[in-house]
C-alpha positions in Angstrom: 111.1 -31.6 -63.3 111.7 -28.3 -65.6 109.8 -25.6 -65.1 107.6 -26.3 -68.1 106.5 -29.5 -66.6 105.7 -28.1 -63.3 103.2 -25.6 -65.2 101.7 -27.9 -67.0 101.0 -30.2 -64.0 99.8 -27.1 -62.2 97.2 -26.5 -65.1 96.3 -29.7 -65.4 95.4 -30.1 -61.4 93.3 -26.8 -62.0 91.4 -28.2 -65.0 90.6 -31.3 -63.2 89.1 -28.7 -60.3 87.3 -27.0 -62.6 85.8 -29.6 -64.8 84.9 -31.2 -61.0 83.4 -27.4 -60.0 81.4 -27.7 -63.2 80.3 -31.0 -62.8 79.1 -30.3 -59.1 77.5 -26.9 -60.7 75.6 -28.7 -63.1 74.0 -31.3 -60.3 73.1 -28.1 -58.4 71.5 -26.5 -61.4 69.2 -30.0 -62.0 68.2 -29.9 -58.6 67.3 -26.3 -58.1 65.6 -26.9 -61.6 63.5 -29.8 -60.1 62.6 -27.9 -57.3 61.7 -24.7 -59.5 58.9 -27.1 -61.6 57.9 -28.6 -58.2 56.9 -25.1 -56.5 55.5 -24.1 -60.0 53.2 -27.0 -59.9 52.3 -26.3 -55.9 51.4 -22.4 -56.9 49.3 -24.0 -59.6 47.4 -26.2 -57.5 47.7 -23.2 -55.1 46.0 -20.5 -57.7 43.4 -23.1 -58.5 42.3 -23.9 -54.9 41.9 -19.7 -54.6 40.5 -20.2 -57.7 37.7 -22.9 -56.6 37.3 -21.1 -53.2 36.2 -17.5 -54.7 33.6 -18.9 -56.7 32.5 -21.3 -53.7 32.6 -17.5 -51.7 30.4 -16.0 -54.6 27.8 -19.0 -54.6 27.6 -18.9 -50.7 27.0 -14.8 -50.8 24.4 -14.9 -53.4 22.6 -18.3 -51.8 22.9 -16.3 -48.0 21.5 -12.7 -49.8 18.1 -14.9 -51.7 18.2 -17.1 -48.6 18.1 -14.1 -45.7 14.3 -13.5 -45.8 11.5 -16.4 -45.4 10.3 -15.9 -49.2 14.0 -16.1 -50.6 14.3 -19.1 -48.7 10.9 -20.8 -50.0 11.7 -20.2 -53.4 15.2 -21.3 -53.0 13.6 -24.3 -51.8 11.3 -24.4 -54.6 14.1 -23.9 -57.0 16.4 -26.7 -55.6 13.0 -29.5 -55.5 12.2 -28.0 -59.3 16.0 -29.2 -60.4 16.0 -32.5 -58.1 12.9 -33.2 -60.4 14.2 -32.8 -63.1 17.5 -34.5 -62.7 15.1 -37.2 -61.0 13.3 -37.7 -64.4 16.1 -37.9 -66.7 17.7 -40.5 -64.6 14.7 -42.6 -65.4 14.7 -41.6 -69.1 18.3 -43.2 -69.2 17.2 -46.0 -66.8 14.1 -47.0 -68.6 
């Protein structure tokens, strides 16, 4: 073979390793990718669970602070019959 032919066979064998790198590269990328949108939804779920927790926090502070002496607790009490009542009657309003 001529010189010329030798190059071009060399160039053509590092082409072929190239477009092979590439193809490999682009798997990678559409894996990492999917793994990127997987860990996105998880710190969504993630920042909604915090999310849910605080204001779980916040309702258990303010029920323990109106629930810490004997007449915060009554009307607490009072309160929570007063909306069973009422949830009570408009059950039967969409019953009857």
């Amino acid at each position: 073979m001529s010189d010329i032919q030798v190059l071009i066979q060399n160039i053509k064998q590092k082409t072929e390793k190239i477009v092979e790198k590439n193809q490999l590269l682009l798997q990678d990328n559409s894996i990492l990718n999917e793994k990127i949108g997987a860990l996105q939804r998880s710190i969504d779920i993630q920042r909604e669970t915090i999310k849910d927790l605080e204001e779980k926090n916040k309702m258990l502070k303010i029920a323990h602070s109106i629930a810490s002496d004997d007449e915060g607790r009554k009307a607490l009490k009072q309160k929570i019959n007063s909306v069973i009542r009422e949830i009570d009657k408009s059950m039967s309003l969409l019953n009857g």
